[in-house]
N, C-alpha and C positions, 0 to 999 in steps of 0.2 A: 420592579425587581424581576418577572417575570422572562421581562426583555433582555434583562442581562443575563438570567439560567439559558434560556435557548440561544444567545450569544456564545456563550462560555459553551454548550453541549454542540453547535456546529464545529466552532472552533477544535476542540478535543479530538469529534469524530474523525475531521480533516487530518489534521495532526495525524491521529490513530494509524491513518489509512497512508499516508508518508511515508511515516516510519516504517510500515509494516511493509510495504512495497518495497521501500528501499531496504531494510533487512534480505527480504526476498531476493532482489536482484544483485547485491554484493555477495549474499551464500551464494546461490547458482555462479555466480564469475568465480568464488574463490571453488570450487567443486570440478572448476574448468567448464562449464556451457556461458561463454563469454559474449553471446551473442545478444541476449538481453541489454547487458550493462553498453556494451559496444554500441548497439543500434540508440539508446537512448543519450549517448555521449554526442553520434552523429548527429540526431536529430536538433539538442541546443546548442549545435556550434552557428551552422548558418546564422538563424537568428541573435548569436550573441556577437556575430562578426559587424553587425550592420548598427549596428549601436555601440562605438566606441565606448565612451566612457562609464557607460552600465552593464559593460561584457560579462561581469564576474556574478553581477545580480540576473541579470538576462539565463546565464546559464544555469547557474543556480535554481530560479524559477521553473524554466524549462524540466529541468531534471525533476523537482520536487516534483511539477505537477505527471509527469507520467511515472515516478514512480506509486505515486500515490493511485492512479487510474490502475498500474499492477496489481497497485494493494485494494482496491477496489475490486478489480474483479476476480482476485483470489477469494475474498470476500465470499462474492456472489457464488461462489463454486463450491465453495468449503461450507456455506449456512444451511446449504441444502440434505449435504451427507450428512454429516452429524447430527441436526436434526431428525430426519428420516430413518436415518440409519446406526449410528454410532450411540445415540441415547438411547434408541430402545435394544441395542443390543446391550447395553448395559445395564440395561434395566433387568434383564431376562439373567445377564453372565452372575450379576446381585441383588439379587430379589431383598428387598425390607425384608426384615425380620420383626415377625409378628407378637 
């Protein structure tokens, strides 16, 4: 059972980090900075051109995974302030009450 929780908690995080990339990169296109969603459009066409009949999973693929490397390193960028910065200012804006 072990093997199936850290199955299930890979897969989630992955997922997580998808999603969260591609939310990212569809707001910034619909906000108008098109540049993201564009370059990542260009990036899985070559590769879905060259494989005929898996074009649509080929590009699919493609997309998920650089959205997700997005959402990965939005991740990376965001764990750090809030951490460091955003919790303990909150801590300080509402102090427990004793």
């Amino acid at each position: 059972m072990p093997g199936v929780m850290v199955f299930i908690a890979t897969v989630g995080t992955v997922a997580m980090l998808w999603v969260g990339g591609s939310i990212l990169v569809h707001g910034l296109h619909d906000l108008g900075w098109h540049l993201p969603y564009e370059q990542i459009k260009q990036a899985a066409k070559p590769a879905a051109e060259t494989l005929g009949s898996a074009r649509g999973f080929v590009t699919w693929g493609g997309t998920a995974g650089l959205d997700g490397i997005i959402g990965l390193t939005a991740g990376l960028v965001l764990v750090p302030i809030v951490s460091r910065a955003l919790i303990p200012i909150s801590g300080w804006l509402f102090p427990e009450k004793a």
